[in-house]
Legacy VTK file of the C-alpha trace (Angstrom):
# vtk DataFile Version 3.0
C-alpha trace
ASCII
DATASET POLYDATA
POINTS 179 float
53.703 111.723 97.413
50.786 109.464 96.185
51.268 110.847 92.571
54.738 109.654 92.898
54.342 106.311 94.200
51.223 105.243 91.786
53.288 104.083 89.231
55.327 102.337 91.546
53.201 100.109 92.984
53.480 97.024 91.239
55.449 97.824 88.066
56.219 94.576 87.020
53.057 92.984 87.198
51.238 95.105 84.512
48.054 95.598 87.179
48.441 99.400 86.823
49.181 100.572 83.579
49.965 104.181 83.191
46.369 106.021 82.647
44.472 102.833 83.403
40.870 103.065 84.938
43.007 101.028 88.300
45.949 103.811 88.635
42.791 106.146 88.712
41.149 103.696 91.537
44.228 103.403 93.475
44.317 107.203 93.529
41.168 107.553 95.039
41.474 104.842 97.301
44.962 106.477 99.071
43.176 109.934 98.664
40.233 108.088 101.176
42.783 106.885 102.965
44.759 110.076 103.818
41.160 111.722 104.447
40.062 109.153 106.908
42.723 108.930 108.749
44.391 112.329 109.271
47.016 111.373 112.082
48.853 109.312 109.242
47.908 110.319 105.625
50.364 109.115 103.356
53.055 107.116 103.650
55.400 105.117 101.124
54.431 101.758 101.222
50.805 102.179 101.736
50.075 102.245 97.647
51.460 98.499 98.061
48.642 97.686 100.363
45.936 99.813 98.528
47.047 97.903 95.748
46.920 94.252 96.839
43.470 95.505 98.600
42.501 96.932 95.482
43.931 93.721 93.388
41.705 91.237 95.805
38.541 93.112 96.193
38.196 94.522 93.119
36.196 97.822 94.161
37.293 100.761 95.433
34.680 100.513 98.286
36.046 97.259 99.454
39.166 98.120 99.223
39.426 101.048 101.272
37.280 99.691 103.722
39.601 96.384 104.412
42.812 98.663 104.064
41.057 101.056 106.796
39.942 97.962 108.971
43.961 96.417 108.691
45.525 99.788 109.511
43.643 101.451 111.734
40.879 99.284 113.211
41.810 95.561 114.247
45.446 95.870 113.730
45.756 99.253 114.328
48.987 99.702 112.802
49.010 103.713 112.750
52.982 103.947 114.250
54.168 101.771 111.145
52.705 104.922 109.014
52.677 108.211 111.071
55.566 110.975 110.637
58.063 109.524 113.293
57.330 105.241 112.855
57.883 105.037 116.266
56.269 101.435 116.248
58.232 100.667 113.373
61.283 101.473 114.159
60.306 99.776 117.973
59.295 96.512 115.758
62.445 96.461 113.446
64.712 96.000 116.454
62.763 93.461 118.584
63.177 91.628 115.292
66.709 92.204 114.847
67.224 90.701 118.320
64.455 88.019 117.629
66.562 86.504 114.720
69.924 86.480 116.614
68.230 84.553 119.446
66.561 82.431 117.473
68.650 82.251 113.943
72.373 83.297 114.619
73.586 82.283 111.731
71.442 84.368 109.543
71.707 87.376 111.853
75.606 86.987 111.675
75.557 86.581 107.595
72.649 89.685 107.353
75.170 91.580 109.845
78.416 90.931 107.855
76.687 93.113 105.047
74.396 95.538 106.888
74.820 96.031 110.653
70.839 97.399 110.545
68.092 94.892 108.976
65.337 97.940 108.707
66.382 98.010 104.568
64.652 94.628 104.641
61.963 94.782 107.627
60.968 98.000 106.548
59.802 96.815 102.848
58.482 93.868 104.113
56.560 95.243 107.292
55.099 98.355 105.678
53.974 97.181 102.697
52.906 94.142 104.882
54.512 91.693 102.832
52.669 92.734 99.699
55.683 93.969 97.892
58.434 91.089 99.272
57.421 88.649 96.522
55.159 85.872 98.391
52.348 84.992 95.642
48.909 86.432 96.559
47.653 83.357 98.085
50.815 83.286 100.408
50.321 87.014 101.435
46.525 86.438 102.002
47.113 83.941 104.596
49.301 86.105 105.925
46.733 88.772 106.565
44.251 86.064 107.996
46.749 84.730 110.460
47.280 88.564 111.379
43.708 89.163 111.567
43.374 86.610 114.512
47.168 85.733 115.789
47.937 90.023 115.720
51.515 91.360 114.718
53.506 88.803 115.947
52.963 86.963 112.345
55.029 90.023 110.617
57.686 88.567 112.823
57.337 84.685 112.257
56.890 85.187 108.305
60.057 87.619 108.651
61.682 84.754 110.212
60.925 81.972 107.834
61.386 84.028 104.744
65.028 84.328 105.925
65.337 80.626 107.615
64.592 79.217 104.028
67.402 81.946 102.233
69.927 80.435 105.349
72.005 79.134 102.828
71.865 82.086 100.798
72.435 84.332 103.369
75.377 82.788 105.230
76.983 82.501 102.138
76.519 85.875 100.155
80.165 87.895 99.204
78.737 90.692 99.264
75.303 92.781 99.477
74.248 92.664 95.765
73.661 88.603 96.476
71.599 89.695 99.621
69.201 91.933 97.368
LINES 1 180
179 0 1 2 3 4 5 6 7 8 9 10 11 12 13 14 15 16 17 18 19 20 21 22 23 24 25 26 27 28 29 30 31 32 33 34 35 36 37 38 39 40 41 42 43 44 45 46 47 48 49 50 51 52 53 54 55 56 57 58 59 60 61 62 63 64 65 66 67 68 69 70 71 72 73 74 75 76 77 78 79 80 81 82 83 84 85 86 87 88 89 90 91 92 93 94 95 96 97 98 99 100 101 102 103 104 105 106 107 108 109 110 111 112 113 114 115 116 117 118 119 120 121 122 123 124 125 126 127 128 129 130 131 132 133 134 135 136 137 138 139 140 141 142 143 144 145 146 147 148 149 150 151 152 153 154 155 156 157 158 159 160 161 162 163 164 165 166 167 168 169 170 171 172 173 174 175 176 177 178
C-alpha cells in the first residue's frame, strides 16, 4: 500500500515529484514507520503525515522521529491506524453528536446529504488535518495545541472548519457543493 499512496500524497503541491530524491525519503520514512510500530504498519493517510513531517523537518531522521512521537508516543493515536480503527470510528461519532449539540444547523445541512460525517472526519482526522487544506502554519499550530491540549483539538478544529462553511453548508443542493 505505501507504493500506492506515494504519489498521492500531496499531488498538487509539486513536493514529491515522481522519482524525486523526497518520494524516495517518504518511502523510507513509512517503511520506519511500519517497522517500528508493528501493531499498525500502514495505513492510508499516514503518507499525509510522513509528508507534512517530512515537508517541516526536512530529514528523514526528524521526521520519523516526530511522526513516531505524534502517533504512538504522546498522542498515542495507534486505534486511528490499526486494522479495525476502533478509536476512529469511536471518535467520528462523538463528533457527529458533538456538532448537533453544539452546531445544529450544520449537522442538519451535512445530514441532508450524508447521514454519516466519517467521509469528512476520516480525511481530516487521519491525515491529522494535513491533507484538509489549512496552510502549514495553520496545521502546525494545530499539532502544538494537540501536543499539550490532547485530541480534543481534532474535535474543536473539526468544529470551526465547518462553523466558518455554515453558510455553505446549510445551503448546498446537493453533495458536489459539500466536496
Amino acid at each position: 500500500e505505501i507504493e500506492l499512496d506515494l504519489h498521492r500524497t500531496f499531488p498538487q503541491s509539486g513536493m514529491l515529484p515522481k522519482g524525486s530524491e523526497r518520494v524516495e525519503q517518504l518511502r523510507r520514512v513509512l517503511r520506519a514507520f511500519a517497522a517500528y510500530c508493528p501493531d499498525i504498519r500502514y495505513c492510508q493517510g499516514l503518507n499525509f503525515v510522513a509528508g507534512f513531517c517530512l515537508l517541516v523537518f526536512r530529514e528523514e531522521e526528524r521526521a520519523f522521529w516526530a511522526m513516531a512521537e505524534m502517533l504512538q508516543g504522546r498522542m498515542d493515536c495507534g486505534g486511528y491506524y490499526g486494522p479495525r480503527m476502533l478509536q476512529l470510528r469511536q471518535d467520528l461519532r462523538v463528533f457527529g453528536r458533538m456538532l448537533k449539540a453544539v452546531r445544529s444547523k450544520v449537522k442538519a445541512g451535512l445530514d441532508r446529504h450524508c447521514s454519516d460525517l466519517s467521509w469528512l472526519g476520516t480525511q481530516w482526522f487521519v491525515t491529522l488535518f494535513t491533507n484538509s487544506g489549512l496552510s502549514t502554519d495553520s496545521v502546525l499550530r494545530i499539532w502544538d495545541c494537540m501536543v499539550f491540549e490532547g485530541w480534543k483539538v481534532l474535535f474543536r478544529v473539526a468544529c470551526g472548519i465547518l462553523v466558518m462553511r455554515q453558510n455553505l453548508i446549510v445551503h448546498a443542493k446537493d453533495m458536489g457543493e459539500l466536496m
